[in-house]
NUNUMAR-663640 format. One record per residue (C-alpha): residue number from 1; residue in one letter; z, x, y. Coordinates in Angstrom, 1 decimal, decimal comma. Example, Ala and Ser with C-alpha at 12.3 -4.5 7.8 and 13.67 -1.06 7.14 Angstrom:
// residues 2
+-----+---------+--------+--------+--------+
: num : residuo :     pz :     px :     py :
+-----+---------+--------+--------+--------+
:   1 :       A :    7,8 :   12,3 :   -4,5 :
:   2 :       S :    7,1 :   13,7 :   -1,1 :
+-----+---------+--------+--------+--------+
//
This chain:
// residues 160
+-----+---------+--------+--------+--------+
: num : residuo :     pz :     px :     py :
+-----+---------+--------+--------+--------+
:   1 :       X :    0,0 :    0,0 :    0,0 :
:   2 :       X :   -0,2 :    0,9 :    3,7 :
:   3 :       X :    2,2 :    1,9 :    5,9 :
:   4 :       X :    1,8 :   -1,5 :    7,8 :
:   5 :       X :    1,7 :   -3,6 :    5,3 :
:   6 :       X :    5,3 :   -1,4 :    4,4 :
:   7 :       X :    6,5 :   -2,1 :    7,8 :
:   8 :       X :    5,2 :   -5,5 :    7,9 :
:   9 :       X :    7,4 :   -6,4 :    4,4 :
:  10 :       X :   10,8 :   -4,6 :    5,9 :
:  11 :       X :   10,4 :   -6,8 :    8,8 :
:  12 :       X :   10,0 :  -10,8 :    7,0 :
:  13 :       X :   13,8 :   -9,5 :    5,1 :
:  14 :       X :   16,7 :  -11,0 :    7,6 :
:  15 :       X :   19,5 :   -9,8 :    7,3 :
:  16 :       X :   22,0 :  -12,4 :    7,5 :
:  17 :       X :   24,0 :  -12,8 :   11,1 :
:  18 :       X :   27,8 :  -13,3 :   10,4 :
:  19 :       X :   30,1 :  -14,7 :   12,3 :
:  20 :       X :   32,4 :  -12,4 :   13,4 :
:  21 :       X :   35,4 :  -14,1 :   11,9 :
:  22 :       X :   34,5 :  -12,5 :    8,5 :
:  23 :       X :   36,1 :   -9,6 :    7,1 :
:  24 :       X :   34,1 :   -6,2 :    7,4 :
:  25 :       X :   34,2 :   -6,1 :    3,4 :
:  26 :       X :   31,8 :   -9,4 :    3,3 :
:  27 :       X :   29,7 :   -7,6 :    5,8 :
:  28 :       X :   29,5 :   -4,5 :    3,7 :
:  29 :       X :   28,7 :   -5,7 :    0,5 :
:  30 :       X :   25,6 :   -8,0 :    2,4 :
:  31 :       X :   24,3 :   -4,7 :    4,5 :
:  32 :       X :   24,4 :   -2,9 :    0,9 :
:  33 :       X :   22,6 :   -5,7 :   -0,6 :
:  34 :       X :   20,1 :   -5,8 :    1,7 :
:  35 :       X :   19,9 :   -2,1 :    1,9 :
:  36 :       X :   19,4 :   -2,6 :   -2,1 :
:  37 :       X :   17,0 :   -5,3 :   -1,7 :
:  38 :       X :   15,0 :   -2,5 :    0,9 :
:  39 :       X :   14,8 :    0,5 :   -1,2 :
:  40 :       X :   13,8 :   -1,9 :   -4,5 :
:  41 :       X :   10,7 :   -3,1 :   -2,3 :
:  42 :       X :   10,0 :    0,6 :   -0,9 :
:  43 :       X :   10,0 :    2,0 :   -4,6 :
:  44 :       X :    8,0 :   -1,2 :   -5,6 :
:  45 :       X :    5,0 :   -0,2 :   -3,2 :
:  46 :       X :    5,4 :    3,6 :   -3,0 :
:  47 :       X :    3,8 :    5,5 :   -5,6 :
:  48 :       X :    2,7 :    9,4 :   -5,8 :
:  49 :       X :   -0,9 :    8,6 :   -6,3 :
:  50 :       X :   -1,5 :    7,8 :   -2,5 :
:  51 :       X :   -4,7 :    7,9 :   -1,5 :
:  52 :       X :   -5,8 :   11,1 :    0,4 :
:  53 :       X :   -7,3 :   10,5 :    3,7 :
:  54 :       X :  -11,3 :   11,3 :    3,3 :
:  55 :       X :  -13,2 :   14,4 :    5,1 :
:  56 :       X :  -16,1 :   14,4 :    6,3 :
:  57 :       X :  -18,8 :   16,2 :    4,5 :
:  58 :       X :  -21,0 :   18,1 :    6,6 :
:  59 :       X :  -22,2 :   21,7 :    6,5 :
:  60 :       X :  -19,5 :   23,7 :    7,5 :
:  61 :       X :  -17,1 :   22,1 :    4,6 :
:  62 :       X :  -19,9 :   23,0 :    2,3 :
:  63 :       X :  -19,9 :   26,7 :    3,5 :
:  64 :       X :  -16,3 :   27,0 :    4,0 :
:  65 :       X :  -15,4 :   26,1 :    0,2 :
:  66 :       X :  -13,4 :   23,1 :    1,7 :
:  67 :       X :  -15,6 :   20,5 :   -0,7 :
:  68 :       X :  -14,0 :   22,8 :   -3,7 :
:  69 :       X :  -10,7 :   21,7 :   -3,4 :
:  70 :       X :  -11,5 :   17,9 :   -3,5 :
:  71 :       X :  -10,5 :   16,1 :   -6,6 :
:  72 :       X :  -13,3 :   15,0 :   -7,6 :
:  73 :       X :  -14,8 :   18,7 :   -8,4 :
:  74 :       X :  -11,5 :   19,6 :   -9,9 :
:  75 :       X :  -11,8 :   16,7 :  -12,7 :
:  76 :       X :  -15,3 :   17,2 :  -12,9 :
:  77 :       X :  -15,7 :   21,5 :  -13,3 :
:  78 :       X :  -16,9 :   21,4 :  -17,1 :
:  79 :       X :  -19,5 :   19,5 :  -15,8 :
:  80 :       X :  -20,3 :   21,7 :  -13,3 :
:  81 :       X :  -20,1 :   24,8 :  -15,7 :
:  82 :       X :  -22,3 :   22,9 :  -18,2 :
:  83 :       X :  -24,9 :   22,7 :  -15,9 :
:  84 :       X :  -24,3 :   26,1 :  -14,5 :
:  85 :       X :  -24,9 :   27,2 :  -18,3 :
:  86 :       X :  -28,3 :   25,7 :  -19,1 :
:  87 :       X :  -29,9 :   26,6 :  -15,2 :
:  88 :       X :  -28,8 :   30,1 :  -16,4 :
:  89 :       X :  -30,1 :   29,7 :  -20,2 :
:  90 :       X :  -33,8 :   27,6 :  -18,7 :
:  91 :       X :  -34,0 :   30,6 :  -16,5 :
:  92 :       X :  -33,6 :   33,4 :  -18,8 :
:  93 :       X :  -35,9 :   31,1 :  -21,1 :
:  94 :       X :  -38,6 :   30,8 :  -18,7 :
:  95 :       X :  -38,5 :   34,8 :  -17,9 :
:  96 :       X :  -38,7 :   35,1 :  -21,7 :
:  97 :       X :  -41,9 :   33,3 :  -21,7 :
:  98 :       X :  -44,1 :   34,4 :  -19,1 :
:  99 :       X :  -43,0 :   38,1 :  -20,4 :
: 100 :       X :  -44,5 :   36,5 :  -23,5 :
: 101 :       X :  -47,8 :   35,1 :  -21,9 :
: 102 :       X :  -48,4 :   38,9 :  -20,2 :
: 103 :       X :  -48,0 :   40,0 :  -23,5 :
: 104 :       X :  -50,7 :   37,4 :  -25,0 :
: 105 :       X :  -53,0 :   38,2 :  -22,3 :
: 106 :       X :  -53,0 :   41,9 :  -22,7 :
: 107 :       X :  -53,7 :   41,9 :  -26,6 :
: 108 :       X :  -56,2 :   39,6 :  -26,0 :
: 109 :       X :  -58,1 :   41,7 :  -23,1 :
: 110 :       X :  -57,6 :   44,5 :  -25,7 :
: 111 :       X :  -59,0 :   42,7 :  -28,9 :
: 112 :       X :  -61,9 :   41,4 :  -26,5 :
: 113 :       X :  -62,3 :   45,4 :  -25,8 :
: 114 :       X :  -61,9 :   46,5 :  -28,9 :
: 115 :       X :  -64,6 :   43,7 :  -30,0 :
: 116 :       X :  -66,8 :   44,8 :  -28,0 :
: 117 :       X :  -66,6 :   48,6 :  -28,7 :
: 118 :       X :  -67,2 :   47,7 :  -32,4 :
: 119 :       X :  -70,5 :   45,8 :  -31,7 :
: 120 :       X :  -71,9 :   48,3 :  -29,3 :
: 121 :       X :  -71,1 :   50,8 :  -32,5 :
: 122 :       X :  -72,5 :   48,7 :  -35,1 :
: 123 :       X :  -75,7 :   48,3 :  -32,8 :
: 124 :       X :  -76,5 :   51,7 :  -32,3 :
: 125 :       X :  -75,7 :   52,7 :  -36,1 :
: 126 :       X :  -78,3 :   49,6 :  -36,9 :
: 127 :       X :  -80,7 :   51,1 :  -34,6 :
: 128 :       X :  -80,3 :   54,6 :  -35,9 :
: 129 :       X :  -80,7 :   53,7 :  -39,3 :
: 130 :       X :  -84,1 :   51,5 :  -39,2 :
: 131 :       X :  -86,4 :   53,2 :  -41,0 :
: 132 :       X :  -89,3 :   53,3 :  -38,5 :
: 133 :       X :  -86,2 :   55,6 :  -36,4 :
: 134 :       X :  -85,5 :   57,4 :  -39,8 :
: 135 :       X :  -89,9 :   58,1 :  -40,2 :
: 136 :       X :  -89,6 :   59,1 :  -36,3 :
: 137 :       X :  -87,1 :   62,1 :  -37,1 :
: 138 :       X :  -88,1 :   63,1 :  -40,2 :
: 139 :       X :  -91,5 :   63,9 :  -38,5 :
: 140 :       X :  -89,9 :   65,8 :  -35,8 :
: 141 :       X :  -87,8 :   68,2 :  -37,9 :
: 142 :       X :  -91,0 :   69,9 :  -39,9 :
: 143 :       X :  -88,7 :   72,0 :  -42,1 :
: 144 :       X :  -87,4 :   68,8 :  -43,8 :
: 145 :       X :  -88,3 :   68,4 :  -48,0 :
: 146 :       X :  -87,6 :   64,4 :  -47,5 :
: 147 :       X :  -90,8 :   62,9 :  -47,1 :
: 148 :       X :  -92,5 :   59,2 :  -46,9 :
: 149 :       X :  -92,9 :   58,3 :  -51,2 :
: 150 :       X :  -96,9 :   57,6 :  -51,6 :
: 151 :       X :  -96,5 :   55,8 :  -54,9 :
: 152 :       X :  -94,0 :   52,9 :  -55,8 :
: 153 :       X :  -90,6 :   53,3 :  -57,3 :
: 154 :       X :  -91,0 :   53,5 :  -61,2 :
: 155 :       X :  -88,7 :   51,3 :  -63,2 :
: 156 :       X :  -87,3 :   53,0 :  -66,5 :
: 157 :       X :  -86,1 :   51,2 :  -69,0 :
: 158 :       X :  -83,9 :   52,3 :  -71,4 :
: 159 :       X :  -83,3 :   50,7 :  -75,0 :
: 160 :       X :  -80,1 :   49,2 :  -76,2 :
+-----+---------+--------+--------+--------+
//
């Protein structure tokens, strides 16, 4: 409850105006009632979960690490660590990754290298060994016993 609404309560109890003929016992034991009757109403609306009066959030309470004290970060800081731990764990995932895709693209600009290397070297062996390239150098190198066969291969056959 308010403090009003406190004040407002204290305020509706009367107590009781005696005559002064009574005896200052009477009067007593009616203040003590009423002072019993008081502190029973004041326990009754007090409690120790009173709400705190609100801040502002701006910039500055941000900054300052006054929005850290607040209750509701304090019941809610697993939460915040969760969170905390998979930004960390997606960005050391994502940094795993696109080490992985400069990986990928370097072995495949080597393979395409590599491919290439392999044809250029299988052309030029094909070209060297046609046998119009093989007639050409055996012509220029005089000194050579390997010559161009004038009759066709023989077949032999041998019995079983």
């Amino acid at each position: 409850m308010k403090k009003d609404d406190i004040q407002e309560e204290l305020q509706e109890i009367e107590l009781p105006v005696e005559p002064e003929e009574e005896q200052g016992d009477e009067k007593d034991a009616r203040a003590e009632e009423a002072l019993k009757e008081t502190i029973k109403i004041i326990k009754e609306t007090a409690s120790e979960e009173d709400p705190r009066p609100s801040q502002q959030v701006n910039l500055r309470t941000i900054l300052g690490g006054d929005i850290l004290t607040a209750g509701m970060v304090r019941s809610q800081i697993w939460l915040f660590l969760l969170i905390v731990a998979f930004t960390i764990v997606y960005v050391a995932f994502r940094y795993q990754c696109q080490q992985d895709m400069q990986t990928i693209d370097r072995l495949e600009t080597e393979l395409k290298d590599a491919k290439n290397k392999a044809l250029a070297a299988s052309s030029t062996l094909t070209e060297k060994c046609r046998e119009s390239h093989v007639l050409e150098i055996l012509k220029q190198n005089k000194d050579s016993l390997l010559h161009i066969a004038d009759q066709p291969p023989y077949i032999i056959q041998i019995p079983e």
